[in-house]
C-alpha positions in Angstrom: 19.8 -35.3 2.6 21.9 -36.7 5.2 19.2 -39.3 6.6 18.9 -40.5 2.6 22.4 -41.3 2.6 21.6 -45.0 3.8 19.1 -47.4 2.6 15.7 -48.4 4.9 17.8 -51.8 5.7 20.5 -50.2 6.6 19.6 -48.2 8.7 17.6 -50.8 10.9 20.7 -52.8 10.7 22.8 -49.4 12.6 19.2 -49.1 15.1 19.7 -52.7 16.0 23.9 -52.1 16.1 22.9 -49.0 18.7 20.2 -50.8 20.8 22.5 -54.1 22.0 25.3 -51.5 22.3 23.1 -49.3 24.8 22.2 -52.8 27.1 26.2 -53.7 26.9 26.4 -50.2 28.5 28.8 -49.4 25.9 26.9 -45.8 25.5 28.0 -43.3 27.8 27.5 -39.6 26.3 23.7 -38.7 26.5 23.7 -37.3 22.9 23.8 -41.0 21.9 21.6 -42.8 24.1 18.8 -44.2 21.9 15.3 -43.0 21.9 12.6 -45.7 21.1 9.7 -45.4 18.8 7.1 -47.6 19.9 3.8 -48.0 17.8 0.5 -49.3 19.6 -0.1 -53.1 21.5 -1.9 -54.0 18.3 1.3 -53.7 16.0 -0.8 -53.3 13.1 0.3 -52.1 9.7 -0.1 -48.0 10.7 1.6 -48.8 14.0 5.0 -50.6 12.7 5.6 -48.3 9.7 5.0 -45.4 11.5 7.8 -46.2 13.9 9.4 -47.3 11.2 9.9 -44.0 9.0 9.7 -41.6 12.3 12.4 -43.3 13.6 14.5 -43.2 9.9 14.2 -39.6 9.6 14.5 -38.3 13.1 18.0 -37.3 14.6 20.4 -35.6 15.9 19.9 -38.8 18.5 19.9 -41.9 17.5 16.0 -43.5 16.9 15.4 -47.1 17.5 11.8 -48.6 16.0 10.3 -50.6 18.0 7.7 -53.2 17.2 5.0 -53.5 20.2 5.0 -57.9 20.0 5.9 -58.5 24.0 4.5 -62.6 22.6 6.6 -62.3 18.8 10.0 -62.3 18.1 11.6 -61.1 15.1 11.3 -63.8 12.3 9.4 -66.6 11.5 6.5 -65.9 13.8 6.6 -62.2 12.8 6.2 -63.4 9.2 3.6 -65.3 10.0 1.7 -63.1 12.1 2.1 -59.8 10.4 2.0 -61.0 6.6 0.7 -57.7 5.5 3.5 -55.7 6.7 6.0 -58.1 5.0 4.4 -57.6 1.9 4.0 -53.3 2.1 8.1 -53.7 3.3 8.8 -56.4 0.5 6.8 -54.4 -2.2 8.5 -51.1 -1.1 12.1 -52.2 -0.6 11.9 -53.0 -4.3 13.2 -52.6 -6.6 16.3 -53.0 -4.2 18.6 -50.1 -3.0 21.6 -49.5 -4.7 24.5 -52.2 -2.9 21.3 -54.3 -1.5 20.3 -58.0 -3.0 16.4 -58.3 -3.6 14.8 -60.6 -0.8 11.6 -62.7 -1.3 9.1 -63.5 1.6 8.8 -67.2 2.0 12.9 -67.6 1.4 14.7 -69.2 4.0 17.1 -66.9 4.5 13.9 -64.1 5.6 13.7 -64.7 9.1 17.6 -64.3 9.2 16.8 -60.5 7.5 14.0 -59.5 9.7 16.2 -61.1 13.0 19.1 -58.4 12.1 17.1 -55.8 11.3 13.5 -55.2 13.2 13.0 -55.8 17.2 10.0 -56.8 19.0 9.3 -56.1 22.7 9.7 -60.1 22.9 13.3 -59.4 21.3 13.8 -56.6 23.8 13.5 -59.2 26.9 15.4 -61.5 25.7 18.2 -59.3 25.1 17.6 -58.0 28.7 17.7 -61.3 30.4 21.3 -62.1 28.5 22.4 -58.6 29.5 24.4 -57.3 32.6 23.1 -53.8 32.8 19.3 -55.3 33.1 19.3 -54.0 36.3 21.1 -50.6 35.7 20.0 -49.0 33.2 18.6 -45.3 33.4 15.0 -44.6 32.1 14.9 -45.1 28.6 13.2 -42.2 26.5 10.4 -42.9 23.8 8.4 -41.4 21.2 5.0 -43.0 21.1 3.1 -43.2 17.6 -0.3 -44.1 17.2 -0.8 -44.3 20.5 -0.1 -41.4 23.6 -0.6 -43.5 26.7 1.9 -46.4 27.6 -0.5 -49.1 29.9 1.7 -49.5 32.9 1.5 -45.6 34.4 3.5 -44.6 37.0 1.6 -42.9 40.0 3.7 -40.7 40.9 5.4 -39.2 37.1 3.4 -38.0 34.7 4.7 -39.8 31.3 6.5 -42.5 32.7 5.5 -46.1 32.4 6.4 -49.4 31.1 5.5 -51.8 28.7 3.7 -55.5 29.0 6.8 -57.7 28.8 8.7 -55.3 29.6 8.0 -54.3 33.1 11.6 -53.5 34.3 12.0 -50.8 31.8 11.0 -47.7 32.3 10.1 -45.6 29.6 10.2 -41.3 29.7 7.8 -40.6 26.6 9.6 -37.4 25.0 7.0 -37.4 22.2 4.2 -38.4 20.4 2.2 -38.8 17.1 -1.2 -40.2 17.5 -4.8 -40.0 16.3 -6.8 -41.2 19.2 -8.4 -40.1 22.0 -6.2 -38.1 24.4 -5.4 -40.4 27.7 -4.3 -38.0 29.6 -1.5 -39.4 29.9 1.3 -37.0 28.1 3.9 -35.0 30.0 4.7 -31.3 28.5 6.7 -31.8 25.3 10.0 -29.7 24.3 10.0 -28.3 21.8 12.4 -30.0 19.7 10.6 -33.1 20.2 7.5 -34.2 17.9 4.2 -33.6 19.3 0.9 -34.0 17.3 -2.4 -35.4 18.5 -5.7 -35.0 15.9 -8.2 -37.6 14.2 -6.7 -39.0 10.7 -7.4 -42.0 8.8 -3.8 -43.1 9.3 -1.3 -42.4 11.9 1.3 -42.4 9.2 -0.1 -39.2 7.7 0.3 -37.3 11.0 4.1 -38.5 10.8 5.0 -37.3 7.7 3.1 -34.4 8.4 4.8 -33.7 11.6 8.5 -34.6 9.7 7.8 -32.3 7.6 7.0 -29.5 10.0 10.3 -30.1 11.5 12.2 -30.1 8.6 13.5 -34.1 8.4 11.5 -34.3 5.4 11.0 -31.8 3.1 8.6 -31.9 0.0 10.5 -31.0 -2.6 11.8 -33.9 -5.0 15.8 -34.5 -4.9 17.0 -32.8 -7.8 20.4 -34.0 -9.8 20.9 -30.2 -11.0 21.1 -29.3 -7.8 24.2 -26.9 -7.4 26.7 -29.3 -5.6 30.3 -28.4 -4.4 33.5 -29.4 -6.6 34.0 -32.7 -7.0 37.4 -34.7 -7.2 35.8 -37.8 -9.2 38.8 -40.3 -8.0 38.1 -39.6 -4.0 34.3 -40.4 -3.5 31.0 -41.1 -5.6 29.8 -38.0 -7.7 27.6 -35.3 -6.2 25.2 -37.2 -8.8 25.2 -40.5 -8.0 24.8 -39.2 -3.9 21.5 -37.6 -4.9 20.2 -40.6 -7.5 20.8 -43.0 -4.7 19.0 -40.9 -2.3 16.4 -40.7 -4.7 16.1 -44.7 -5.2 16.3 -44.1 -0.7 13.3 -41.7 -0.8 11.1 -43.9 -3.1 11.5 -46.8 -0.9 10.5 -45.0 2.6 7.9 -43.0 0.2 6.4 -46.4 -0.4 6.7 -47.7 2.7 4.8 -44.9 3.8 1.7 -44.7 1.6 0.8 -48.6 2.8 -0.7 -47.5 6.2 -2.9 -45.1 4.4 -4.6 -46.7 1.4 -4.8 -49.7 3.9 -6.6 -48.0 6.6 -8.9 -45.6 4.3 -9.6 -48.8 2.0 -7.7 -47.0 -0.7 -9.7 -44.1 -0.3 -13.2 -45.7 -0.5 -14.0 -45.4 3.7 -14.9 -42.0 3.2 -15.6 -41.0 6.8 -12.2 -41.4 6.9 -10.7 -39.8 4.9 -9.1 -36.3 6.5 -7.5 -33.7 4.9 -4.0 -34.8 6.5 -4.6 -38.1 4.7 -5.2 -36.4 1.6 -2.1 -34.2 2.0 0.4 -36.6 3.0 -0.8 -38.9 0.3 0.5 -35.9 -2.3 3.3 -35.6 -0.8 4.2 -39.1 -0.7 3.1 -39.4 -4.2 5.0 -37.2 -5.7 8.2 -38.4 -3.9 7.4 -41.5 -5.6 6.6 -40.1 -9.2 9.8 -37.8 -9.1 12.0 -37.8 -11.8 15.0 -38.7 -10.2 13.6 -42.0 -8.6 12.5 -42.9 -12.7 16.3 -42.2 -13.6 17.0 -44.5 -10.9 14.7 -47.6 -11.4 14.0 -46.9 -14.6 11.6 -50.3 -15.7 12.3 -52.3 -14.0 10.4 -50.1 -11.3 7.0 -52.1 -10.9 4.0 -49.3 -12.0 6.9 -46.8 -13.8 6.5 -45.7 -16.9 6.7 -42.8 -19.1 3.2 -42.0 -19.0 0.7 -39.7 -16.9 0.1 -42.8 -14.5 3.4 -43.9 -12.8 2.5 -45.8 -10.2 -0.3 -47.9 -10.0 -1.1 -47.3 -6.1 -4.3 -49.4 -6.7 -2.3 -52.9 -6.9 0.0 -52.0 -4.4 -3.1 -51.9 -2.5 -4.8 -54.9 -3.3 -1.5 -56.8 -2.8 -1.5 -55.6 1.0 -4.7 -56.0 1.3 -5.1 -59.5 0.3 -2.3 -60.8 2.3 -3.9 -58.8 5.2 -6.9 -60.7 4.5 -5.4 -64.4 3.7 -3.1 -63.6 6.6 -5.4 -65.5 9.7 -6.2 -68.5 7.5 -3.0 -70.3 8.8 -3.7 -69.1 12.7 -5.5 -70.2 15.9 -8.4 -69.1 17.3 -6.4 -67.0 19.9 -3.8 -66.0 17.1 -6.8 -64.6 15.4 -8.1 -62.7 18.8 -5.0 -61.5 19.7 -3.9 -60.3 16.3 -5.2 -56.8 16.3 -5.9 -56.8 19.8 -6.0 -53.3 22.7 -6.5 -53.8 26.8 -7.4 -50.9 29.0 -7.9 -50.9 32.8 -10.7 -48.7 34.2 -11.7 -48.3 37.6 -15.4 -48.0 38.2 -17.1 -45.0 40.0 -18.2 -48.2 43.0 -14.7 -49.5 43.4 -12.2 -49.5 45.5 -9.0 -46.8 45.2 -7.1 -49.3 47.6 -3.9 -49.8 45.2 -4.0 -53.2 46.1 -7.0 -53.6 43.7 -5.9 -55.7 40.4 -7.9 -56.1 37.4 -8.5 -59.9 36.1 -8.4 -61.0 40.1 -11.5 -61.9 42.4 -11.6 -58.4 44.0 -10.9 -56.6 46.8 -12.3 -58.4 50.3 -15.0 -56.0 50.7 -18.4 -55.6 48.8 -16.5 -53.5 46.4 -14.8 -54.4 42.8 -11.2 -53.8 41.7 -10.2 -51.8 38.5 -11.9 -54.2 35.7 -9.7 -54.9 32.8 -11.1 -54.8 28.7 -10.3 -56.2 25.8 -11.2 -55.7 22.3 -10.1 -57.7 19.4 -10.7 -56.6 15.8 -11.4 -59.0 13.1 -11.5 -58.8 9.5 -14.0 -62.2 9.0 -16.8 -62.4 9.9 -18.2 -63.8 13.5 -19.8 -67.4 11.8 -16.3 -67.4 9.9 -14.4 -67.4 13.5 -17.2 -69.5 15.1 -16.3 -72.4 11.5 -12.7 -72.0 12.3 -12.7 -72.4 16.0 -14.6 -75.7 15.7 -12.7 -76.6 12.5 -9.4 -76.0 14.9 -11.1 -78.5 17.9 -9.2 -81.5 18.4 -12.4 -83.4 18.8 -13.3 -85.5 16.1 -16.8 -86.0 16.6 -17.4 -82.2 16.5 -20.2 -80.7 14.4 -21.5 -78.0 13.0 -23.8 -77.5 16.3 -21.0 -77.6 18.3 -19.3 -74.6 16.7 -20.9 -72.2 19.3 -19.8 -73.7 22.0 -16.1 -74.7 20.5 -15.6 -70.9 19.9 -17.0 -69.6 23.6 -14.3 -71.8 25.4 -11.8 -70.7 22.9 -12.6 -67.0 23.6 -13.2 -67.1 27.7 -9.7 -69.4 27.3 -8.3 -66.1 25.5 -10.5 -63.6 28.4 -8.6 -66.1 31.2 -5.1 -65.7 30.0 -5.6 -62.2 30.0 -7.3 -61.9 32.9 -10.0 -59.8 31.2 -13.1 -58.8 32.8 -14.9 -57.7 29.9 -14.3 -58.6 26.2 -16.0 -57.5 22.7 -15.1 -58.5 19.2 -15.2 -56.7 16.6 -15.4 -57.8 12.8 -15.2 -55.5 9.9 -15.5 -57.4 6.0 -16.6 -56.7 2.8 -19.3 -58.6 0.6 -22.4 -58.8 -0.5 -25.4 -59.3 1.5 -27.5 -62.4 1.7 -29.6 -63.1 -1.1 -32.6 -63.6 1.3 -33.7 -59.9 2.1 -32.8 -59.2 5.4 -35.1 -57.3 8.3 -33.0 -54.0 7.4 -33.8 -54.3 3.4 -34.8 -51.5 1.4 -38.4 -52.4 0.5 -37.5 -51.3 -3.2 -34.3 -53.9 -3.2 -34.2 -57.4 -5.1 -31.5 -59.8 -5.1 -30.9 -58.4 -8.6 -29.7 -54.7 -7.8 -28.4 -53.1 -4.9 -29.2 -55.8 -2.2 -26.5 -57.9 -3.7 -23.8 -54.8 -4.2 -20.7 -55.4 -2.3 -20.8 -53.5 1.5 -18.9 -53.2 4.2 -20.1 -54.8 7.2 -18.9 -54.9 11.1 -20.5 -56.9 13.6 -20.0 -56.5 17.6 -19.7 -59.3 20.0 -19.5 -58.2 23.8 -19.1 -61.4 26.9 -18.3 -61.1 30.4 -16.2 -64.5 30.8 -17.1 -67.3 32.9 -16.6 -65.7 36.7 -17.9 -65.8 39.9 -18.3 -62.7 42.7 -18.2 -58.6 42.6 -16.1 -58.5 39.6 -19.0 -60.3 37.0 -21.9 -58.6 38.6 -20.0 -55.0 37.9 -18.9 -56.3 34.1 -22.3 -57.2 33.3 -23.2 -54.0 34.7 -21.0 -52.4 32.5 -21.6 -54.4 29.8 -25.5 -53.7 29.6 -25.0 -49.6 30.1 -22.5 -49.9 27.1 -25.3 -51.9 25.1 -27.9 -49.2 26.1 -25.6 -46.1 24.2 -24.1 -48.3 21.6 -28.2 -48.8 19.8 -27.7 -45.0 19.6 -24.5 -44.8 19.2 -23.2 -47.5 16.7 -27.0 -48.5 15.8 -26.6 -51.8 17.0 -29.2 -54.4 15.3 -30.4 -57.7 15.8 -27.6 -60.4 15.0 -28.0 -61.8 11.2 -25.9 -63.7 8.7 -24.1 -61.2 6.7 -23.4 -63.1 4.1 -24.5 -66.4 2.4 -21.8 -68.6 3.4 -22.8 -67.8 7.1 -26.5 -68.7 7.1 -25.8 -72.3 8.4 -23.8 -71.6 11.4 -25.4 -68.3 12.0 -28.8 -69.9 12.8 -26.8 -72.3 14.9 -25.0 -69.2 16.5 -28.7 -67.9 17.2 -30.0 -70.5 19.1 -26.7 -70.6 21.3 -26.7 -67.2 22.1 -30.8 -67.1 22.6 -31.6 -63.9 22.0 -34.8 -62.8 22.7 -37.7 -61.3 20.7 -38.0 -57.8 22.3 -35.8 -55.0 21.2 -34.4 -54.0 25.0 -33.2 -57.6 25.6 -31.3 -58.7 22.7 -28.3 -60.3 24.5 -28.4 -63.0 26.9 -28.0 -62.4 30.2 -27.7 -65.5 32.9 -28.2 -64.2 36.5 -26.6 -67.5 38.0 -22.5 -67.4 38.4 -20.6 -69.0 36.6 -22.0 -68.4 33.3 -20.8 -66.3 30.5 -22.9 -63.1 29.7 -23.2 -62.3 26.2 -24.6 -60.2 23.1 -23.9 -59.9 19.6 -25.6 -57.3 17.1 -24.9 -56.1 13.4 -23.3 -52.4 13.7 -25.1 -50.2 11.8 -22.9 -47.8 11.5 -20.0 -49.0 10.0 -18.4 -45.4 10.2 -17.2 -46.4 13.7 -14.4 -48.2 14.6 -12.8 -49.3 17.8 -11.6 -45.5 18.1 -14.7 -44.8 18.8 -16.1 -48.0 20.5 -13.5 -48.4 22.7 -14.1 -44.9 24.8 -17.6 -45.9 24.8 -17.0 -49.2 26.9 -14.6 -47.7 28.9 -17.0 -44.9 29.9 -19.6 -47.4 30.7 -16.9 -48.9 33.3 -16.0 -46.0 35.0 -20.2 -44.9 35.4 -21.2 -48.0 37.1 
């Protein structure tokens, strides 16, 4: 019980206390240096609570979450950027602990609480730069979650590598928790360190799992009854009142916990999924949550609580993550909205050049040979026509139209490839609704506007472009580019571009004309031989079992085969 001794907050609070402490150098025994828990680039929901509760619940060494923003500090802007995750952290750290005053969202006084108790990599650099020991400091250990491969590798050190924005640190991963594809990248793990790579829904699952193998976080519900030592009542709380504020402790990070889940299974409705580790960590969160001593605690004022067979209603918990995940890009850019949920890899294709000089995003190396080519995938949950409305909605020209929107959103996404220096980019959408009520190409003979052609589906869309470039580097991408298209009609069951949904037919004809996609079913992308131009396609997916797990390895294969 001794991790439940201290509240979610406070605990970040003592994380943040031991970070600035280890920059002022003020750490000297090893057994207290800080190991960081770093989630994945995209800092999604999964990613943040993961490190989050891992880093709660490990020990003897102090943990240290951190949040995987090198552009977003702690605050306002992570408010505003990551609305869902302040509303599974609000919705979970209440009611409040024991000692703890309730905190809303949009007070003022929020960006003060998440400042003082969360770090970015953006906070990270910033302390660096106002710290002495910037240029002393020793690697610095991590446990990766939801990733297993940090995107600056050292050549020479298997496991070693830095961050973006944080290039002078280098990281020793000691662990990892992840439900990718293996990079490769991983040195051998000790034993007392956690270490747990298989496909889940969730990331979160594998890290209760795995905190559970090793014994941080056992299963069974804190008990009152529990036989507890003599007490002297006058000296320190009673052996009760430890274990019922552990309790009110363990429902929090149990709810905290169960967000990444029904968010990234769709509360259990993506069935594909859905995996068994899901399933099990979801009981065992559960019941955490239902236990008896966390009712004694809250009591009703314990949103979803009651006396009855059902109580907690994990279904509005849901939907109020959920929506605000949703709502959550109405109030940002173009780019905020590209770079939201947002992965870069850098492959080096079978024609190029091993001189280390070679850098992705630049012109290439001097001979007929192209560098290492640099991808990047966004993931959206609108649809394209809604990004195309919103990028020409966003344009300070006033005399833009509704036939401009193509256009408006191309220079706002090769703007976005530039400042990355990305070679290759693809968007993905995923978003529910119902289908047009025109039948579409795909439609069931048998379907009608009236039955299941207007049933609410979940639809992705994929949009690949190799950015405005010139030279050996474009002719590679597009290279690239067109294998990828050739496995992804297998693969993904790519179809010919279509409004989704009825609010899209206007710009989605527009969007068809820009992107001129021709008749036959080999050349459905444009593809402008003359430099300069941007190389395109767009298609429905298909299969909307696959995600950018699984699209992502595609495109990079297609990279390194060229």
């Amino acid at each position: 019980m001794s991790a439940l001794n201290r509240s979610l907050f406070r605990f970040l609070a003592q994380s943040l206390q031991t970070h600035h402490r280890f920059l002022a150098g003020r750490i000297s025994r090893p057994e207290e240096t800080p190991i960081y828990v770093i989630g994945n680039p995209s800092a999604d929901v999964d990613s943040i609570i993961s490190a989050l509760v891992y880093a709660y619940f490990a020990h003897p060494r102090p943990h240290v979450p951190l949040i995987n923003l090198p552009d977003v500090p702690s605050g306002s802007e992570l408010r505003r950027l990551r609305p869902e995750f302040l509303e599974a952290l609000h919705l979970a750290t209440h009611p409040a602990a024991p000692t703890e005053q309730p905190w809303e969202i949009e007070a003022d006084t929020t960006p003060d609480l998440l400042r003082s108790h969360l770090l970015t990599v953006a906070d990270f650099a910033a302390h660096l730069a106002q710290s002495s020991a910037a240029d002393t400091l020793p690697t610095v250990d991590a446990v990766l979650v939801d990733w297993n491969a940090l995107p600056n590798r050292s050549p020479s050190q298997k496991g070693h590598g830095t961050l973006p924005g944080l290039e002078t640190i280098t990281f020793n991963v000691v662990g990892c928790i992840d439900h990718h594809v293996d990079e490769d990248f991983l040195p051998p793990i000790a034993a007392d360190q956690p270490f747990l790579l298989q496909p889940t829904g969730s990331c979160i699952s594998l890290v209760v799992s795995m905190l559970e193998r090793m014994g941080r976080w056992t299963p069974h519900p804190l008990s009152s009854t529990s036989t507890s030592p003599a007490h002297n009542p006058t000296t320190s709380p009673t052996p009760d009142a430890e274990l019922t504020t552990a309790a009110a402790h363990e429902h929090q990070l149990s709810k905290l916990a169960l967000a990444p889940i029904l968010i990234d299974t769709a509360n259990f409705t993506a069935k594909e999924k859905v995996t068994d580790a899901d399933t099990l960590s979801y009981s065992f969160l559960r019941a955490k949550i239902n236990s008896t001593n966390c009712q004694q605690q809250l009591g009703s004022i314990a949103v979803g609580i009651s006396s009855g067979e059902k109580l907690w209603d994990h279904h509005a918990f849901y939907r109020r993550i959920a929506t605000a995940k949703e709502h959550s890009l109405e109030l940002l850019t173009v780019a905020e909205v590209l770079g939201r949920d947002y992965k870069e890899w850098v492959e080096v294709p079978s024609s190029a050049s091993s001189s280390p000089g070679d850098a992705p995003g630049g012109s290439g190396s001097s001979g007929d040979k192209p560098a290492a080519l640099k991808i990047g995938i966004s993931s959206v949950v609108k649809s394209l026509p809604w990004v195309i409305r919103k990028a020409n909605h966003s344009n300070s020209n006033a005399n833009a139209n509704a036939s401009s929107a193509p256009e408006v959103f191309l220079a706002e996404l090769d703007a976005f490839a530039r400042q990355r220096g990305l070679d290759i980019v693809v968007l993905m959408t995923a978003f529910a609704g119902p289908a047009p009520s025109s039948p579409s190409p795909s439609a069931s003979p048998c379907s009608s506007p009236g039955n299941s052609a207007r049933k609410e589906r979940f639809h992705r869309e994929l949009f690949v472009a190799v950015p405005f470039a010139v030279g050996n580097r474009r002719d590679t991408a597009v290279a690239a580019a067109e294998a990828f298209v050739r496995r992804g009609r297998t693969a993904l069951g790519l179809e010919r571009w279509r409004a989704l949904l009825d609010e899209d037919e206007a710009v989605g004809q527009v969007w068809l004309d820009c992107v001129a996609q021709e008749q036959e079913q080999e050349h459905e992308h444009e593809h402008d031989s003359q430099e300069g131009n941007m190389w395109k396609g767009v298609w429905v997916q298909g299969d909307v079992t696959k995600s950018r797990k699984q699209v992502a390895p595609l495109v990079r294969e297609a990279v390194c085969a060229v």
